[in-house]
N, C-alpha and C positions, 0 to 999 in steps of 0.2 A: 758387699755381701759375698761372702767366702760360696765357691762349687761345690757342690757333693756329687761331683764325677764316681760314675760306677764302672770299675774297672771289667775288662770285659778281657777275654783269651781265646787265640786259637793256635792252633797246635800243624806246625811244616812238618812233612816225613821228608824223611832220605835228606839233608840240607847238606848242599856239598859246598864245602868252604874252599877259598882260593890255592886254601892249602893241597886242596885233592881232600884231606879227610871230610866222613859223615855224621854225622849226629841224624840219628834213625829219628827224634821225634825233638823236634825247637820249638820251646811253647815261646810267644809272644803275647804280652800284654799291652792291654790300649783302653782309652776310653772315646766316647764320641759327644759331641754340643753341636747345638744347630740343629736344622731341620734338612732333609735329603730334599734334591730338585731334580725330579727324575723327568727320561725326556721320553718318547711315544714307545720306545720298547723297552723304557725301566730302567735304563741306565740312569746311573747318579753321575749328575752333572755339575755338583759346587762342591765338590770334594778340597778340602785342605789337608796339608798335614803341620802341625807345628812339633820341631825334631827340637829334645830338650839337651840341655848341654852335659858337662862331665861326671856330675854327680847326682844328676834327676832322673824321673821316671817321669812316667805321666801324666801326675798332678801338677809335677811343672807350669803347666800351661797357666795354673791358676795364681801364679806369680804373675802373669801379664794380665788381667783382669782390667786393667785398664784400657789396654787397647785390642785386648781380643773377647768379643762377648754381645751379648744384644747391642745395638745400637752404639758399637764402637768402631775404630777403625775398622778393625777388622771384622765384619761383622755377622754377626751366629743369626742373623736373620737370613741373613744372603748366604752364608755359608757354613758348608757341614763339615767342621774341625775335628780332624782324627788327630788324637798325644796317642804317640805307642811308646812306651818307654824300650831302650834301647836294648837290642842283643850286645850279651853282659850283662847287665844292670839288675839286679835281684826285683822279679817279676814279671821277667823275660827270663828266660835260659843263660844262665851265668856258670862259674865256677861252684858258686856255692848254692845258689837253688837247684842245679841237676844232679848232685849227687856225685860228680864226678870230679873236682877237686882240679888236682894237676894233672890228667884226666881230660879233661875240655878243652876242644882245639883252641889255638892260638887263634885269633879272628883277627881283621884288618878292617876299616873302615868300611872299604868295598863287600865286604862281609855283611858288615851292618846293614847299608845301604839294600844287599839285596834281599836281604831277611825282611827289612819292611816292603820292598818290590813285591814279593814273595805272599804277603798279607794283606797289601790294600787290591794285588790284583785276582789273587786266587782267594783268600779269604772273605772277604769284602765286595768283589766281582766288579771292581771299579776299573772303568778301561782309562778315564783320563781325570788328574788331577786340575784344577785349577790352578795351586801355587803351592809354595811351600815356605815356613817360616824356619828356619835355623837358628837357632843362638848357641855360641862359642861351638866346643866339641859340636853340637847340632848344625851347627853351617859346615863345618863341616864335611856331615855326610850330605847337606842339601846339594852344594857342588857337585858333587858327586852324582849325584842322582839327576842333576842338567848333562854332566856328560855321561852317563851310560844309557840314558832312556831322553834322550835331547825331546823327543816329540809326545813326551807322557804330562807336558804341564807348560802353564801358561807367565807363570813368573816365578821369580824368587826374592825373598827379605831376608840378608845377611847380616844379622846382628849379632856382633861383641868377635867378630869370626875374621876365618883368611884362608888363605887358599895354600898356607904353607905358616910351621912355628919358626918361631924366631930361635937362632942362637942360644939366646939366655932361657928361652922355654923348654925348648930341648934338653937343655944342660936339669933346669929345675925339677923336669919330669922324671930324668935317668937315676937324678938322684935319690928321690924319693923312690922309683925301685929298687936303686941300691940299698938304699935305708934298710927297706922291708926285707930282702933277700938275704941281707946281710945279719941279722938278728935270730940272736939263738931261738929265738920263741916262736920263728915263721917253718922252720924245720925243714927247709927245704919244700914248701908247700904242705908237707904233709901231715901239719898241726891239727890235735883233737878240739883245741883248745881255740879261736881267736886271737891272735898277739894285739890286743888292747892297745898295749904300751907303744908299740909301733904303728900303729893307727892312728894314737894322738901326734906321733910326731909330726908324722904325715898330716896332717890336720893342722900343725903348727906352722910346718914350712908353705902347705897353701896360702895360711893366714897371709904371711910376714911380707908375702906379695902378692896378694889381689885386690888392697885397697890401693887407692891413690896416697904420696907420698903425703897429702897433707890429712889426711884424716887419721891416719897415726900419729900426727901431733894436735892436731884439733880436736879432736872427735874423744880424747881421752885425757883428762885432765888434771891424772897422777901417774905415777906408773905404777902403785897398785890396781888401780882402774883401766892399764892397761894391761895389766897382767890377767884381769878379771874376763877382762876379750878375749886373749890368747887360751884361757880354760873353757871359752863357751865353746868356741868354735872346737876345741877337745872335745869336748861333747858330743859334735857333731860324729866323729868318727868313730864313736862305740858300736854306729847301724853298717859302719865300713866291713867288708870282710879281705881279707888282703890278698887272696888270690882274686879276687875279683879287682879290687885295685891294681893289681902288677899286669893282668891282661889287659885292662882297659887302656894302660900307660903304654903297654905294648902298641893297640891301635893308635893311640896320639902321635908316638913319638914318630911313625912312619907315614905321618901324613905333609903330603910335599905334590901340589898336582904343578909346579913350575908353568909352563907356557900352555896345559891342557886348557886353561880356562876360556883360552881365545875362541877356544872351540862354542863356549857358553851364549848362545845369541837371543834367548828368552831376556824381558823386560828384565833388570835385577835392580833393587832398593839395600844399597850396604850402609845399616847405620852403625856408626862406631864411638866410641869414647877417647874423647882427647885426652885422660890420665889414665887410660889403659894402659898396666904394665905387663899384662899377660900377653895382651892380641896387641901388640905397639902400634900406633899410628903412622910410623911413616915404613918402616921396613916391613910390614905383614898387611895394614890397609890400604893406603893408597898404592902398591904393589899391584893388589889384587884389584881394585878398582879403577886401573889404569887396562888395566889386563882383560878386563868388561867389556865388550866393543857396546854394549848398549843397558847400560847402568848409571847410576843416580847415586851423589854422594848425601847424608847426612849424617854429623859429628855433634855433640856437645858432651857441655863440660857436667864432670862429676866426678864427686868429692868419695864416693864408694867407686871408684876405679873398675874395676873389670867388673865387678856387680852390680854396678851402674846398668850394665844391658840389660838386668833386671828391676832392680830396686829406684831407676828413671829413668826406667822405657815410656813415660808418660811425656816427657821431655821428648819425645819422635813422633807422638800422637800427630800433630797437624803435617807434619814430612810423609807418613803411613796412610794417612786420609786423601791426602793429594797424588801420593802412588796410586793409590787403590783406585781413582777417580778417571784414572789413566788409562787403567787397563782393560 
């Protein structure tokens, strides 16, 4: 049974970005599932956040319906799940929802991270988090958010995620900046218009590596039917707006926390995909799970590669249940 999450807004003054620059008003969107467990003076005490990855908002969350929601792993009985979709991300304060184009500061992850600090503690009035869930870009900022505010939460679930991109992601992310910058139709940010055409590329080059190598020979069983994939997923980037694209690759490309993570000493659950081409398995996960001085590995296989942290996260359910049982 699909959510009808009701998106909910609150609006930070004066938000001072790492840059030194301000944005006088950064609306944030979010929605909330679960029931609040408040303690004798009203603080909320089962507070979640589950942080969506590159291309979500809020509703994201309802992609995991299997394992977060009544009487799941994670569960909306026990606890009150806050999805904020991301600063950036259009329904949050972006480049193209504020009005302000190229215009809108440059943000960094730590940015992100403290725009939602910023909402669950002054908007929300929650002084301590239970956990947090992250998936890809989403883990992320959760890292992040065990080292800036270490004593604000009691675990963390690292899924499809690392604490640093690889080489070949780096390279994949710059290029599709380039792509866009580089096309007569982006104008230097200052298009009236949306460049479509450079959206779907962008959209094509996600494609051509976020499945696992064998589902682009399985999974499609002409190569007009695999051309028919390569147009859906075009599809997908008509909602894309490309100054919002090229900052958000901005924040990607410079996330790298190296040996910070040691610092990490909350309970941590990293589950990863063993055909992950995006988050690699031995150079970006076991990296970072090494680097955990008190974390828990689980991996399995999937044939949707890096969307696997979505599309079989059901495949972590009994590894998510036996964390949670822990903590």
């Amino acid at each position: 049974m699909k959510l009808l999450l009701e998106p909910k807004y609150h609006i930070l003054k004066d938000f001072k970005f790492e840059s030194g620059e301000v944005l006088p008003e950064l609306k944030l969107e979010y929605a909330t599932q679960g029931i609040k467990k408040l303690d004798s003076e009203g603080n909320i005490t089962n507070a979640f956040i589950y942080l969506h990855g590159w291309s979500g908002d809020y509703t994201s969350v309802e992609s995991l319906a299997s394992v977060i929601g009544p009487g799941k792993a994670i569960d909306t009985n026990h606890y009150y799940v806050i999805s904020p979709t991301a600063l950036g991300a259009p329904g949050s304060s972006a480049p193209s929802t504020s009005g302000r184009g190229t215009e809108f500061p440059r943000y960094n992850i730590k940015d992100m991270v403290k725009a939602h600090y910023q909402l669950i503690t002054r908007g929300l009035g929650i002084k301590h988090l239970k956990g947090i869930m992250g998936t890809s870009m989403g883990g992320f900022q959760a890292l992040n958010w065990a080292i800036e505010y270490p004593d604000f939460l009691d675990f963390l679930i690292l899924n499809g995620t690392s604490h640093r991109i690889s080489n070949r992601m780096y390279g994949v992310y710059d290029l599709m900046n380039q792509i866009i910058l580089d096309d007569s139709g982006y104008e230097n940010g200052n298009y009236t218009e949306n460049p479509v055409k450079v959206m779907e590329k962008s959209a094509n080059l996600s494609f051509l590596w976020s499945l696992s190598p064998e589902n682009y020979e399985e999974c499609f069983q002409s190569r007009s039917e695999f051309s028919d994939g390569v147009g859906e997923r075009k599809k997908d980037a008509h909602d894309w707006d490309a100054n919002d694209l090229v900052w958000r690759n901005h924040a990607l490309l410079g996330h790298d926390l190296g040996d910070k993570i040691s610092k990490i000493n909350v309970p941590s659950l990293v589950i990863a995909i063993n055909q992950d081409q995006i988050v690699d398995f031995n150079y970006c996960v076991m990296p970072m799970y090494e680097g955990l001085d008190n974390s828990q590995l689980f991996s399995y296989d999937s044939i949707w590669g890096h969307y696997g942290c979505v599309r079989d996260i059901q495949k972590a359910e009994h590894a998510l249940k036996k964390f949670m049982k822990m903590i």
